[in-house]
C-alpha positions, 0 to 999 in steps of 0.5 A: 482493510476489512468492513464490518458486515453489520455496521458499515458506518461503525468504527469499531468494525473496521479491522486491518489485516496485513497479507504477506504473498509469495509466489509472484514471479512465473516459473516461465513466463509471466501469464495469467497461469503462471504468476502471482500464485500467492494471490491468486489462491487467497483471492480464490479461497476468500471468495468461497468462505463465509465471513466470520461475522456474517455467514451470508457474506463471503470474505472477499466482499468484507474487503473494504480496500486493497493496499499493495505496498511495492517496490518501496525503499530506493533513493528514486522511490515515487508513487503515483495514482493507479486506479480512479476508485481509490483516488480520495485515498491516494489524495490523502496520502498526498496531503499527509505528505504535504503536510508533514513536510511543510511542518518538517515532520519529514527527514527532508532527504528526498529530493521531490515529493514520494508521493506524486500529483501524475496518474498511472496507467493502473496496468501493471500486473501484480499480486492485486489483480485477483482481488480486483478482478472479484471487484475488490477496489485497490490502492497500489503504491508501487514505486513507477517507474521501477527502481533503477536497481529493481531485478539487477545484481546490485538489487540489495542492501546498499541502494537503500534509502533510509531517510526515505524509507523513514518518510514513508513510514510516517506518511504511512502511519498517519494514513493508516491511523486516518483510516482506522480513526485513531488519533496518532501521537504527534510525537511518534512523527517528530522529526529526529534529531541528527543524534537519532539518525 
């Protein structure tokens, strides 16, 4: 999520942007040289550019937070507070949860909660490290522990979970929505009907 410069306060100044990273597995071995290449060259990059909106601002300093998605899709998908800093945020997504399911806004297909009351340990390296590091503060949903799946042979197509994936994306709508001051249509989470399935 990116602030307006000259208005914090203001609605209209808050943008998304979505970043799609590649290069984040080592080459040999995983270290601070040799990994997360994608991220590490924008975080770097944005760190010298100016904002477009204010030149005395640079690009990196705009971030209001850093949402990294990770790991999301398989049946034993659960996320769980990494950081302090985003804590209230990671509580809303808590919330948003609890209440589409008590309002069976949610396919129901999942056998706990997907997003869980326990603290992480916030250590893992991943494609938010550069950001954070340039005091950027971060909200990482990465499914802990790792999918059973994650980084084998049978890592495809087949172990995931639709209904899952679904609840996830209208937690994540109405989240996103919140965030942005809109107002999500209450009909864009209905539940289906089996017949949509």
């Amino acid at each position: 999520m990116e602030k307006g410069s000259t208005d914090k306060s203001s609605v209209s100044d808050l943008t998304l942007q979505l970043l799609f990273l590649d290069g984040e597995e080592a080459f040999k071995d995983w270290t601070a040289t040799d990994s997360i290449y994608g991220a590490r060259h924008l975080a770097s990059k944005w760190e010298r550019e100016s904002d477009n909106k204010d030149p005395n601002v640079k690009k990196i300093s705009s971030i209001r937070e850093f949402i990294l998605l990770d790991l999301i899709g398989t049946t034993d998908t659960q996320f769980n507070q990494q950081f302090e800093s985003t804590q209230e945020l990671y509580k809303h997504l808590v919330k948003i949860e609890g209440h589409l399911r008590s309002n069976k806004y949610l396919t129901g297909g999942h056998k706990g909660p997907i997003f869980s009351s326990q603290i992480g340990w916030g250590g893992i390296e991943d494609d938010h490290v550069p950001f954070m590091r340039r005091g950027v503060e971060v909200l990482h949903l990465i499914s802990t522990p790792f999918p059973s799946v994650w980084h084998q042979p049978q890592d495809d197509w087949s172990h995931l979970d639709f209904n899952l994936i679904d609840d996830f994306s209208r937690i994540f709508r109405v989240f996103v929505s919140n965030l942005l001051h809109l107002q999500p249509e209450a009909r864009s989470c209905r539940k289906k009907k089996n017949s949509e399935l």
